[in-house]
N, C-alpha and C positions, 0 to 999 in steps of 0.2 A: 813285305807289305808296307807303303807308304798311307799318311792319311793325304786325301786332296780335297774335301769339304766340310765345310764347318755349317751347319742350316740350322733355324731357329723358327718354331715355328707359337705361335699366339692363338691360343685357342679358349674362347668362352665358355665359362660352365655354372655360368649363375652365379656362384657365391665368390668369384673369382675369375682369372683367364688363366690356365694351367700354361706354365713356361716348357716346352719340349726341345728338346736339342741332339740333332744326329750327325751323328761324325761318319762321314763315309771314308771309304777306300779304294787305292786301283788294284782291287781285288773284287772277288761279291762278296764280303762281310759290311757289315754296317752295324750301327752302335745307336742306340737310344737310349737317351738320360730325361729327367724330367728335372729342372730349377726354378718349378714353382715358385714367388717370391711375391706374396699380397700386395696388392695394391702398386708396388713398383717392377713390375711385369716389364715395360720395355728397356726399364735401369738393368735390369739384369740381363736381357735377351743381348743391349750391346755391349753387357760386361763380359760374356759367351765370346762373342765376336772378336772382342781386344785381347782375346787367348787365343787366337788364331797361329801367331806370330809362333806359340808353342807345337803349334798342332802341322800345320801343314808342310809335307815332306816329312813328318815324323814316324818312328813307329810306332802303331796305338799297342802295340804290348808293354812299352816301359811304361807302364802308370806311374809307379810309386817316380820315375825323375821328373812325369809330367807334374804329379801332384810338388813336389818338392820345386822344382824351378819357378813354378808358377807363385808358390807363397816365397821363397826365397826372393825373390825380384818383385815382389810387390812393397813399395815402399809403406804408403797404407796398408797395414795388414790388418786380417782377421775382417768381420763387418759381415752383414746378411749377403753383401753384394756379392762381394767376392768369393765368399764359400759358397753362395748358391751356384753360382759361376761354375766354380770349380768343381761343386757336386753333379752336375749335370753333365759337363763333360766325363768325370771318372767312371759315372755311371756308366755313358756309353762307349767308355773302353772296356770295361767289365764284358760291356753286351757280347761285343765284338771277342774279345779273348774266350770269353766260352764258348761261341759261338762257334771259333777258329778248331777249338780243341772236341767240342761239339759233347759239355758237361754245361750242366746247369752251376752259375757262379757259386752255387756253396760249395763246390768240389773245390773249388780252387782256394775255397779258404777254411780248408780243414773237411770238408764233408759235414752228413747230417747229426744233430742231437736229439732230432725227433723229425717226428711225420707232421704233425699239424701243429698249430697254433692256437691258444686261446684268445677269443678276438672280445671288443667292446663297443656298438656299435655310439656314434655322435648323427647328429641333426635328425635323429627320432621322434623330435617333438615336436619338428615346425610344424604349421607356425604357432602354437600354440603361449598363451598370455599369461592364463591364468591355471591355477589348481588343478582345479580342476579339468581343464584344457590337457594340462599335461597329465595330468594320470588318466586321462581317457589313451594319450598316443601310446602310453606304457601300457597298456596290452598289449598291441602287435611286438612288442621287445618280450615279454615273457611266452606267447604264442609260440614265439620264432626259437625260444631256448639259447638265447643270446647271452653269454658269461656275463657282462654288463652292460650297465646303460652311462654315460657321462652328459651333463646339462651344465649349462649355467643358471642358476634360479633368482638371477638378484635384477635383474630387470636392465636399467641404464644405468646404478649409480655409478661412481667415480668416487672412490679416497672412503669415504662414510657412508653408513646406509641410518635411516631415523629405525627407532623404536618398531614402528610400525610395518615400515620395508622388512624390518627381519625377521620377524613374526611371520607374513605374508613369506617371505623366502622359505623357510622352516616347515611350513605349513605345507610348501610343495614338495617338499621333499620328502617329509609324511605321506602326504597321500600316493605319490608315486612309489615308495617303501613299500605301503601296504595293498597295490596294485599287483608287483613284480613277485613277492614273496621273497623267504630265503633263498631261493635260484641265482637270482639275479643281482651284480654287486651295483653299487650304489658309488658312481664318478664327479665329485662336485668340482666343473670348473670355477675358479675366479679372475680369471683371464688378467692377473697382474693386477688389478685394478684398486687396490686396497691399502687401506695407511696402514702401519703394524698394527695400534690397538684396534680396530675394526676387524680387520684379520681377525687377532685373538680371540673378539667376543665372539664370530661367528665361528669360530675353530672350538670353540667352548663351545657354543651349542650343537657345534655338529658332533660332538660324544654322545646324543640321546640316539643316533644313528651308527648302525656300525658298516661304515663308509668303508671303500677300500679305499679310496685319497682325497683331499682336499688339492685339489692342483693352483698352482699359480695363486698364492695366497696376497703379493703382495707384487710390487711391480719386480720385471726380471735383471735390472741393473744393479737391487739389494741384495747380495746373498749371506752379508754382516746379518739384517734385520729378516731375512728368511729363515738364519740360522734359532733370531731369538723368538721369532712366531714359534717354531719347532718345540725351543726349551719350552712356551706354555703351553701349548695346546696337548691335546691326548687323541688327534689323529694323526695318520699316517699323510706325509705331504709328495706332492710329486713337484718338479719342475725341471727346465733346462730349455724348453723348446725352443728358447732365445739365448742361447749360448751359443754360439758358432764353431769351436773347435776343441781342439784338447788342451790349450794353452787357457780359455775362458774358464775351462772346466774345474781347471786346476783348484782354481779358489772354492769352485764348489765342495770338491775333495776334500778338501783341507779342512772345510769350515763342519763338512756333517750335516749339510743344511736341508737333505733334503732325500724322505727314505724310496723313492724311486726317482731315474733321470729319465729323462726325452725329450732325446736331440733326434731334429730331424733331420732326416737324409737327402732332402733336397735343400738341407740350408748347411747341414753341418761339417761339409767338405766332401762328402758322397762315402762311398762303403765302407772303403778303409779305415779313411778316420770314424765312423760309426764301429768298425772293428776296435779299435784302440780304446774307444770311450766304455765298448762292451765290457774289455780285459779288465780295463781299472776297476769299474765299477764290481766286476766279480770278486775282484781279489779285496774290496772293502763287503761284501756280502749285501751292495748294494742292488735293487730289479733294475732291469733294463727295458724301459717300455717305447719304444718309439711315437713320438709324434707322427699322426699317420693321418690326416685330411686331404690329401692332397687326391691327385690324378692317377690317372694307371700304370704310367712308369715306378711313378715311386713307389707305388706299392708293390708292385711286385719283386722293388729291389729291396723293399723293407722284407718282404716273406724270403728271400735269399739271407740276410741276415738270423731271422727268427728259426731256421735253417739250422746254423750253426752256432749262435750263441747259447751256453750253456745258462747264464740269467737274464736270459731273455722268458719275459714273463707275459705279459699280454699285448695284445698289437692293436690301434686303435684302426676303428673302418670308417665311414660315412655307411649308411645304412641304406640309404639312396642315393642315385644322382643323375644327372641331365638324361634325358633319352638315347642322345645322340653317342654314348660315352660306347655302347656297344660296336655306333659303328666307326668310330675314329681309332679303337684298335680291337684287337684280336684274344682280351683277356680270355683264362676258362678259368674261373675260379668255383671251388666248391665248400661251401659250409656246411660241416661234418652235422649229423645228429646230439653229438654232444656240443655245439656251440663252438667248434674252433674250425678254424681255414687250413683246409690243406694247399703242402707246400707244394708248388708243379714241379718238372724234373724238367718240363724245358729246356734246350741249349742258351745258355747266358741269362738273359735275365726273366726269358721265357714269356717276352713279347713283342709286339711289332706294331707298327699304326699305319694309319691308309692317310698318306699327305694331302689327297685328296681330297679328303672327308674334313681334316682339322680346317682347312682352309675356305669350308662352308659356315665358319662359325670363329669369325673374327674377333678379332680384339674388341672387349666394349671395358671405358673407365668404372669402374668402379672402387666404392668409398668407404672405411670401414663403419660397422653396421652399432658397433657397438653401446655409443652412449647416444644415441638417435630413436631408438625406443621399439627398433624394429632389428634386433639381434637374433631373432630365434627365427627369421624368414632368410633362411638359408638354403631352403631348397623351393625349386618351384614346383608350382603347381601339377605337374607331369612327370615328375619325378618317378623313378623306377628300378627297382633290384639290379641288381650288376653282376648277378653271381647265382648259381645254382645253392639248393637247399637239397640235402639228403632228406629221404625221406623215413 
């Protein structure tokens, strides 16, 4: 089995254009990957393409020489670009290899550790501003029996927030606390956005709260000044989404900066290396939470991970999204009664998409949302479940 196409394809989803990538064959197997990559969506569709040279006439079972040649000959290494690149193509050799052997990819990397996942869903509260706003959307999150909820509550700032900003931040996280009850854990993003003492003081007030993490406390190129947020605060911090491989990670490892990682699969080199990042992280008795926003390939190659990792601990979801997301592939997802996602048994990555359909929902630019004052308008207006609920 040789590969003979490399296709990319660009598809809008409101909060973004999900990046998809299939590798065909002269065979009937075919591979889908997803290399979602914000805002530079067509950088990375032809950094896909400039991995051709790898791909065509190849066999897509060598992964591990495709992923190794491809960073070995990469003079620039490492970067969003290139690992998304590369995560999207490994994906869709995965697809394809299980596909061929006709096992869902966690077989091929050890079999299962469990049946389902504990999930947390994000953009629950578009578009909500205020307080009260949001602990009105946190009912449908404890209704639905959802393990957590994850927000950002600081509005636009940048570096500092006044007096007042953090009171008002505080304040929602209160109210939405006393919305969800003990059920439900409590996810404070801070999207990198924060000087250290900022950080600190809001990581000091968020001890009246007993959060499951403070994510991204400070921007993600510090993981010295992530390590000393850490020594002051008395919450649990999460980060990594912005690390790209196992060589980034390192420093992470080293420093203890940070008591869960998430790297994401469509940035962080694709399965494998999300395998590698899982081992480390176990053997320091570190969670493994993946960054999980993205489209329906990724997710489903993140529930293939969540599969097999033994500290693999919670999976993030979107809690909605576009209409059309049903009909551009062929997910079946099911969320248990207790709040977690079961894993499919699918062959390979246990999806497929109608190119048909991607291709009615083109590319549109867009800009990130976040210090623009309209951050929590993440989904639109028609937004809708993606997934079945046990009853």
């Amino acid at each position: 089995m040789k590969i003979t196409a490399v296709k990319t394809y660009l598809c809008n989803c409101f909060r973004t254009n999900w990046v998809f990538v299939k590798i065909e064959t002269d065979s009937d197997y075919y591979g889908w990957g997803e290399a979602t990559l914000e805002y530079k969506e067509n950088t990375v569709a032809a950094a896909i393409h400039e991995l051709e040279y790898y791909l065509i006439g190849s066999d897509p079972m060598n992964i591990e020489k495709f992923r190794h040649d491809c960073y070995r000959d990469a003079y620039w290494r490492g970067g969003p670009v290139l690992m998304s690149a590369l995560a999207g193509v490994e994906m869709a050799l995965w697809d394809i290899k299980g596909e061929f052997f006709n096992v869902p990819v966690y077989q091929l990397l050890g079999g299962k550790v469990r049946e389902s996942v504990p999930i947390y869903v994000n953009g629950w509260f578009a578009p909500a501003k205020t307080p009260d706003e949001f602990a009105e959307k946190a009912l449908e999150v404890r209704n639905k029996r959802f393990s957590g909820c994850k927000w950002d509550p600081f509005g636009k700032a940048w570096l500092r927030l006044s007096k007042k900003e953090l009171a008002s931040s505080m304040e929602c996280i209160r109210k939405v606390a006393q919305v969800v009850g003990d059920d439900v854990n409590l996810l404070i993003e801070g999207h990198g956005r924060f000087d250290i003492p900022t950080a600190v003081k809001i990581g000091q007030a968020l001890e009246e709260f007993d959060i499951f993490w403070f994510e991204e406390p400070i921007p993600p190129d510090d993981l010295v000044g992530l390590r000393e947020v850490k020594e002051r605060v008395n919450v649990p911090l999460a980060a990594g989404e912005r690390l790209y491989n196992r060589y980034e990670y390192r420093q992470c490892f080293e420093l203890n900066c940070t008591d869960y990682i998430q790297p994401d699969i469509s940035h962080a080199g694709g399965i494998l290396e999300m395998r590698f990042l899982g081992a480390e992280a176990e053997a320091r008795h570190i969670g493994f939470c993946p960054h999980n926003p993205s489209g329906p390939v990724a997710n489903a190659a993140s529930l293939q991970l969540a599969a097999c990792i033994p500290n693999f601990v919670v999976l993030e979801m979107m809690m909605t999204d576009v209409p059309w997301r049903a009909e551009v592939c062929d997910e079946d997802l099911l969320v248990l009664a207790n709040g977690e996602m079961q894993i499919p048994d699918r062959p390979g990555l246990g999806i497929d998409l109608n190119e048909a359909e991607l291709v009615k929902h083109p590319f549109e630019p867009i800009q990130l949302r976040h210090y623009r004052g309209d951050l929590t308008n993440i989904r639109p207006v028609d937004a809708v479940e993606y997934y079945a609920m046990e009853k």
